[in-house]
N, CA, C and O atoms as CSV, one atom per row, in Angstrom:
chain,resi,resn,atom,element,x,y,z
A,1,UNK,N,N,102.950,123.693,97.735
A,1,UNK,CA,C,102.468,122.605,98.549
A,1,UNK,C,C,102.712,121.305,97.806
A,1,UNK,O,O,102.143,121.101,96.734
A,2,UNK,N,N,103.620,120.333,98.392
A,2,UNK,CA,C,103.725,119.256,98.172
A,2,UNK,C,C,102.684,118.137,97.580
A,2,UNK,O,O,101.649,118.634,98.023
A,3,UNK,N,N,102.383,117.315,97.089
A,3,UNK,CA,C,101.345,116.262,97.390
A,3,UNK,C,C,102.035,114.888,97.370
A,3,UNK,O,O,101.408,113.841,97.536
A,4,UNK,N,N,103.253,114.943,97.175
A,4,UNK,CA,C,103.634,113.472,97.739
A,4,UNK,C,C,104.947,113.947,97.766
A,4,UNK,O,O,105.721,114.582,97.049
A,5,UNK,N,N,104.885,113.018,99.633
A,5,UNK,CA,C,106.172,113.231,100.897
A,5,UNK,C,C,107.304,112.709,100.339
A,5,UNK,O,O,107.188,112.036,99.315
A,6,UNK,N,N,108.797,112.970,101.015
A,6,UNK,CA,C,109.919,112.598,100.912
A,6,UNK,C,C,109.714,110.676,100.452
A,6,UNK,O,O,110.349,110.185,99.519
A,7,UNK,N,N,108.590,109.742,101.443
A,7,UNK,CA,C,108.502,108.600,101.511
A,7,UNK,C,C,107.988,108.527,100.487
A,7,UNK,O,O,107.790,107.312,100.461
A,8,UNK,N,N,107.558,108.934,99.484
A,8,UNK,CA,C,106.547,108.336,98.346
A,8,UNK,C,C,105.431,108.368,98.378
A,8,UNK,O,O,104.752,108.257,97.356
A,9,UNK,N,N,104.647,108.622,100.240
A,9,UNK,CA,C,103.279,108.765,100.248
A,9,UNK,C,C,102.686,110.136,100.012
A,9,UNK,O,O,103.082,111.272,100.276
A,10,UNK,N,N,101.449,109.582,99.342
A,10,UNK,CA,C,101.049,111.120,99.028
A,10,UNK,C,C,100.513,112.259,100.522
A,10,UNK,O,O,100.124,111.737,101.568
A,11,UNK,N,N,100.577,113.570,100.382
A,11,UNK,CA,C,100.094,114.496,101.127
A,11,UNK,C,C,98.772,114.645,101.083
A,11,UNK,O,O,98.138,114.408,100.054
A,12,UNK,N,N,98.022,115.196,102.580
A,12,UNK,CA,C,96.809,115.358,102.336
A,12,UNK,C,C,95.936,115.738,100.995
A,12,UNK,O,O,94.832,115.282,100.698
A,13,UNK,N,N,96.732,116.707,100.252
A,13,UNK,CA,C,96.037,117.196,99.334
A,13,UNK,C,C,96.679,116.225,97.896
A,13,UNK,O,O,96.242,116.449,96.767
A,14,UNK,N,N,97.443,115.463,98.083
A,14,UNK,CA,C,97.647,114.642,97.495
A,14,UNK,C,C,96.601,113.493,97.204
A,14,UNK,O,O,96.320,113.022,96.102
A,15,UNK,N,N,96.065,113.132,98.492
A,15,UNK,CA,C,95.132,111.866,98.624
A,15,UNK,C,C,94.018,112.199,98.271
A,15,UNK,O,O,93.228,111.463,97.678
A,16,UNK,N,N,93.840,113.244,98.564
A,16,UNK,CA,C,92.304,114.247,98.016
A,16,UNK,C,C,92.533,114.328,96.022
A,16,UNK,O,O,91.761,114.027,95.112
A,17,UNK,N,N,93.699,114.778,96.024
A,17,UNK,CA,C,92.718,114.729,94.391
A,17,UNK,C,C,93.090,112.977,93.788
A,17,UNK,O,O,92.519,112.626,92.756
A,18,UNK,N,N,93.881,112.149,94.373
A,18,UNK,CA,C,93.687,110.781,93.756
A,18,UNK,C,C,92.592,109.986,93.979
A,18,UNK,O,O,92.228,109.055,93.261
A,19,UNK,N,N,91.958,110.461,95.220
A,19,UNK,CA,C,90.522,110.321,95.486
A,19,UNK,C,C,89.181,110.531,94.717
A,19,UNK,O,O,88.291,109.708,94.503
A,20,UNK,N,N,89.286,112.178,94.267
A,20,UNK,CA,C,88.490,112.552,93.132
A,20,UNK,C,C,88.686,111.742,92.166
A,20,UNK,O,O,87.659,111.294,91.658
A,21,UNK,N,N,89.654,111.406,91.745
A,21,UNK,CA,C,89.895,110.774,90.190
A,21,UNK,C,C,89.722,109.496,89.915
A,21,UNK,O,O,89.981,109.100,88.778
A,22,UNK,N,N,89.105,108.335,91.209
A,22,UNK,CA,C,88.897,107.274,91.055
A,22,UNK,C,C,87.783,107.569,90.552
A,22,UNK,O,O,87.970,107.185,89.397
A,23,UNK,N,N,86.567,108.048,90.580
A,23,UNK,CA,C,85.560,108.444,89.742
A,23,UNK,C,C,85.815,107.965,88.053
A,23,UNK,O,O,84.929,107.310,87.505
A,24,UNK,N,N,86.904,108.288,87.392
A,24,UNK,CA,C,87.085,108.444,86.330
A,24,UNK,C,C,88.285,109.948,85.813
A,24,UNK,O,O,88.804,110.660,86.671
A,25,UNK,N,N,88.458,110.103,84.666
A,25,UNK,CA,C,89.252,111.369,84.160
A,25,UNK,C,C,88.613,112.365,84.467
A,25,UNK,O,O,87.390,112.362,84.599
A,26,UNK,N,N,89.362,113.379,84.627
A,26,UNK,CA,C,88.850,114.516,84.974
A,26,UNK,C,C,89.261,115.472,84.852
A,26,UNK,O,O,90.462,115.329,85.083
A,27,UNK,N,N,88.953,117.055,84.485
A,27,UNK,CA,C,89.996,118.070,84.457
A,27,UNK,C,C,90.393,118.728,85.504
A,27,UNK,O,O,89.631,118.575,86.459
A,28,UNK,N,N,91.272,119.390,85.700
A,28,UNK,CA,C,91.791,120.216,86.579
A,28,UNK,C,C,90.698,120.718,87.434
A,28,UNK,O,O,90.448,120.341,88.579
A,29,UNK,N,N,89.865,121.918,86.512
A,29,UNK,CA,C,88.657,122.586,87.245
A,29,UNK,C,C,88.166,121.151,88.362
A,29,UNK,O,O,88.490,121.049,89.545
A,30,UNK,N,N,87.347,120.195,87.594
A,30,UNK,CA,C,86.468,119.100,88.117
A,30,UNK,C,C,87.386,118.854,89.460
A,30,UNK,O,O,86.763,119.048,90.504
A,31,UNK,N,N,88.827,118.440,89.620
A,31,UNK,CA,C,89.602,117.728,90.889
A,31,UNK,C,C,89.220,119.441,91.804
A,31,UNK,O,O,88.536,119.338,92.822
A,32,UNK,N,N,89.606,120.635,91.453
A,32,UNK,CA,C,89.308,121.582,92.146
A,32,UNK,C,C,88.224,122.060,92.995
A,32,UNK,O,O,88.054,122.679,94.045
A,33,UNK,N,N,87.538,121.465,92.021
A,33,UNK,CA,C,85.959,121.544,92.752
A,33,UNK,C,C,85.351,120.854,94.115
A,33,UNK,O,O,84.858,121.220,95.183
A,34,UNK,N,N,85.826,119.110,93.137
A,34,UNK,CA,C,85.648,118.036,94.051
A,34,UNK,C,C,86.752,118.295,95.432
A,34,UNK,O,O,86.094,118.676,96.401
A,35,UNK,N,N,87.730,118.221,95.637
A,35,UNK,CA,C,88.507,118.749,96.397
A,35,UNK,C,C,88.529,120.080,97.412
A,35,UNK,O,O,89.252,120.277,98.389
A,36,UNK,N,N,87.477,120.927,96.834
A,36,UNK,CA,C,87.994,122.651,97.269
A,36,UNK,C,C,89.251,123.107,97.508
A,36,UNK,O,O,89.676,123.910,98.338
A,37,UNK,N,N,89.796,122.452,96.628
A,37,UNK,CA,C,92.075,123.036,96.910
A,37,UNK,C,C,91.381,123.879,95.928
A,37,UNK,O,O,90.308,123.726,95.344
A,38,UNK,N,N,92.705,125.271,95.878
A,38,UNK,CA,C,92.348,126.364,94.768
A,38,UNK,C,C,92.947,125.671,93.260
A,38,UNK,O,O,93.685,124.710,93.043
A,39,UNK,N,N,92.367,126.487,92.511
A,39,UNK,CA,C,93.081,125.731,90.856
A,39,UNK,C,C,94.824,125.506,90.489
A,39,UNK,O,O,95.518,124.625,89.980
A,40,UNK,N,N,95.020,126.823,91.064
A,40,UNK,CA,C,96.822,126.713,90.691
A,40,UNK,C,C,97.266,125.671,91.465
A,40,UNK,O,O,98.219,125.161,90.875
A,41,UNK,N,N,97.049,125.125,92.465
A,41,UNK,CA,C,97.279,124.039,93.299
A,41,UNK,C,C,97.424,122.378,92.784
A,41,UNK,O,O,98.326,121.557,92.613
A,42,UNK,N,N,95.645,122.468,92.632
A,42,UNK,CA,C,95.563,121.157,91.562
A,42,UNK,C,C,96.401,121.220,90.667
A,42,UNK,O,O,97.122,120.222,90.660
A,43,UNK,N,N,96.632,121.944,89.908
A,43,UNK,CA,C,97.755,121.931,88.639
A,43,UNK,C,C,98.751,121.390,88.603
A,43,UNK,O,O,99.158,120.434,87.943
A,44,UNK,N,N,99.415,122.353,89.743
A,44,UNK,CA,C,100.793,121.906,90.286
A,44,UNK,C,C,101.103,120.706,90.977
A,44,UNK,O,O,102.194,120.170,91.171
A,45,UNK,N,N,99.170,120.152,91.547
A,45,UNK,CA,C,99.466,118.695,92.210
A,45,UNK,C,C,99.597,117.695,91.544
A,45,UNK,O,O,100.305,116.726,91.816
A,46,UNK,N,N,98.596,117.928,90.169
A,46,UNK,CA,C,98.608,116.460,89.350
A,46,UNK,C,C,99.662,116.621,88.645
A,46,UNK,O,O,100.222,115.572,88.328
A,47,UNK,N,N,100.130,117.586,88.286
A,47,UNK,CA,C,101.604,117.472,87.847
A,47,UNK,C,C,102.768,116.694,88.499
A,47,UNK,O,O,103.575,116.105,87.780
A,48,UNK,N,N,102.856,116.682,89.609
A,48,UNK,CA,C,103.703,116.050,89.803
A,48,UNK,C,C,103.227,114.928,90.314
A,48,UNK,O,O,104.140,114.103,90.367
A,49,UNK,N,N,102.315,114.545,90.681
A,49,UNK,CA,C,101.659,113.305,90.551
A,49,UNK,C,C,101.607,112.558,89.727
A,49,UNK,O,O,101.817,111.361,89.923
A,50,UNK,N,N,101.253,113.162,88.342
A,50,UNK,CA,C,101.759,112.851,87.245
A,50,UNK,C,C,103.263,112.355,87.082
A,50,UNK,O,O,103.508,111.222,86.667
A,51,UNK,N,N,104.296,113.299,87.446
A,51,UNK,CA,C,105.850,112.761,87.410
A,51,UNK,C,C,105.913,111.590,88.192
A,51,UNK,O,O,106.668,110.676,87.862
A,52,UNK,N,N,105.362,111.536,88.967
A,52,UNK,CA,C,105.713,110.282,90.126
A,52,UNK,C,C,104.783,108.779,89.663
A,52,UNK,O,O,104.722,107.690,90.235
A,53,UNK,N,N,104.189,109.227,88.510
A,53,UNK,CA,C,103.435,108.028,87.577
A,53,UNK,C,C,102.156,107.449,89.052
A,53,UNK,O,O,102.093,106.234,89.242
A,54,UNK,N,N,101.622,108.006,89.588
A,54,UNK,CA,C,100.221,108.183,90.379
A,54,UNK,C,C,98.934,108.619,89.402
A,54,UNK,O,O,97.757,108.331,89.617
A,55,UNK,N,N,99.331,109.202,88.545
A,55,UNK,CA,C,98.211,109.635,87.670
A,55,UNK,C,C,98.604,109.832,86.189
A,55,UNK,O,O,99.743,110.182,85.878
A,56,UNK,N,N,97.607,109.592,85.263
A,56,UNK,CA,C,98.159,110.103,83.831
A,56,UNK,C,C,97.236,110.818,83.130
A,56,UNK,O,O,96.009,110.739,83.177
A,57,UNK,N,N,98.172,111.760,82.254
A,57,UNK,CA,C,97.463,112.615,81.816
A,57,UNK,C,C,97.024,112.431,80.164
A,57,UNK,O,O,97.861,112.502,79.265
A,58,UNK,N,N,95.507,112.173,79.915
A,58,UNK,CA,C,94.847,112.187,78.571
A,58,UNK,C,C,94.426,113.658,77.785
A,58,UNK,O,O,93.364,114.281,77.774
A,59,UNK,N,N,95.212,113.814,77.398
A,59,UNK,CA,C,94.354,115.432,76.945
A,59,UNK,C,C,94.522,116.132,78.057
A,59,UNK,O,O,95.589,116.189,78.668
A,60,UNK,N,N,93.542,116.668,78.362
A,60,UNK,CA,C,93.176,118.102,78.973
A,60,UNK,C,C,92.908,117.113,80.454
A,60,UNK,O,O,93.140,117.715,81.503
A,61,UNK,N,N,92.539,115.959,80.552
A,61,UNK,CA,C,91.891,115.153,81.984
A,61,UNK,C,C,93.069,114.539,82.042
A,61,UNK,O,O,93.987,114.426,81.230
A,62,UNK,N,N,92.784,113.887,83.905
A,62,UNK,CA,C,93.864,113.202,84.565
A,62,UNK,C,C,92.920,112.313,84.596
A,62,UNK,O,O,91.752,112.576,84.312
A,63,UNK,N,N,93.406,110.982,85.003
A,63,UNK,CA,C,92.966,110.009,85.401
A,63,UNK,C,C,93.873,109.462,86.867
A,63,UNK,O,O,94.843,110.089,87.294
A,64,UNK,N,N,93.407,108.349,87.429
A,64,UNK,CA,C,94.290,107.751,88.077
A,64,UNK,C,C,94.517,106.294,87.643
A,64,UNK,O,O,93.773,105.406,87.224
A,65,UNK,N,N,96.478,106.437,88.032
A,65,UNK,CA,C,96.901,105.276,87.486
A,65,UNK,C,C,96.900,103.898,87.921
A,65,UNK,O,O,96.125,103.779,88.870
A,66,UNK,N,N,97.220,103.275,87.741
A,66,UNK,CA,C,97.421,101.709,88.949
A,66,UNK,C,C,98.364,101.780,89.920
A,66,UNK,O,O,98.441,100.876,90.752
A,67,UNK,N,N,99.069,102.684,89.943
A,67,UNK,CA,C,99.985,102.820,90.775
A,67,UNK,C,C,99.472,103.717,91.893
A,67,UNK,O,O,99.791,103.585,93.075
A,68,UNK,N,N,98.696,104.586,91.437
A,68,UNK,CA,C,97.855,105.911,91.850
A,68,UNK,C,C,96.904,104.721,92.766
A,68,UNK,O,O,97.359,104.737,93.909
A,69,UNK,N,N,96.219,104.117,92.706
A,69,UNK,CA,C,94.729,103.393,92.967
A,69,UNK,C,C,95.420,102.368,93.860
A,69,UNK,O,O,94.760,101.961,94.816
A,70,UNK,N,N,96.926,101.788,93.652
A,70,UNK,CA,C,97.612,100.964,94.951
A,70,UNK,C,C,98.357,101.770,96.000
A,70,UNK,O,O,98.486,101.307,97.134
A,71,UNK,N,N,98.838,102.924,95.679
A,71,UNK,CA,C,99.341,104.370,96.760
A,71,UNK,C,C,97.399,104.359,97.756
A,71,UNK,O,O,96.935,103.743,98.716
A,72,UNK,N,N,97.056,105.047,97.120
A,72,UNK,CA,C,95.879,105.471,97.503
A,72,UNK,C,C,95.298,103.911,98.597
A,72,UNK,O,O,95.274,104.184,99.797
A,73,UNK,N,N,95.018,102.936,98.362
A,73,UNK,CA,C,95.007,101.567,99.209
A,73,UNK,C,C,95.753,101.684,100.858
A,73,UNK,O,O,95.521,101.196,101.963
A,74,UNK,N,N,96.647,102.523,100.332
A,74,UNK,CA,C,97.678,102.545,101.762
A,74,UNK,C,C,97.787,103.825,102.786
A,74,UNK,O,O,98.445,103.876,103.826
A,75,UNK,N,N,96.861,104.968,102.136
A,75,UNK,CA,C,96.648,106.072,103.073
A,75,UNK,C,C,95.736,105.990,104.183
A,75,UNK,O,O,95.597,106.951,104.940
């Protein structure tokens, strides 16, 4: 499952965990939770969320980026 479309905008489950993460950093489990997507999911979402510089990764937590927090403005 995708989280961000051919256009650059993120996918439902895309917007859902950049959502969780305005809160602050967070781990995988925490976006899983907040979200109810399953874990292997989140993984694979902030990952490439991550590639697409929407989120960055500190350690073991994601955060969201400025780029992440101006995407997110436009869903």
């Amino acid at each position: 499952m995708a989280c961000v479309n051919p256009d650059g905008k993120p996918t439902e489950s895309g917007a859902k965990m950049l959502r969780s993460l305005k809160s602050g950093g967070k781990l995988p489990e925490n976006v899983a939770e907040d979200t109810g997507l399953p874990l292997f999911r989140v993984r694979s979402g902030l990952r490439e969320l991550a590639g697409n510089g929407f989120v960055l990764q500190k350690g073991d937590k994601y955060e969201i980026s400025p780029k992440g927090i101006e995407l997110l403005g436009k869903v």
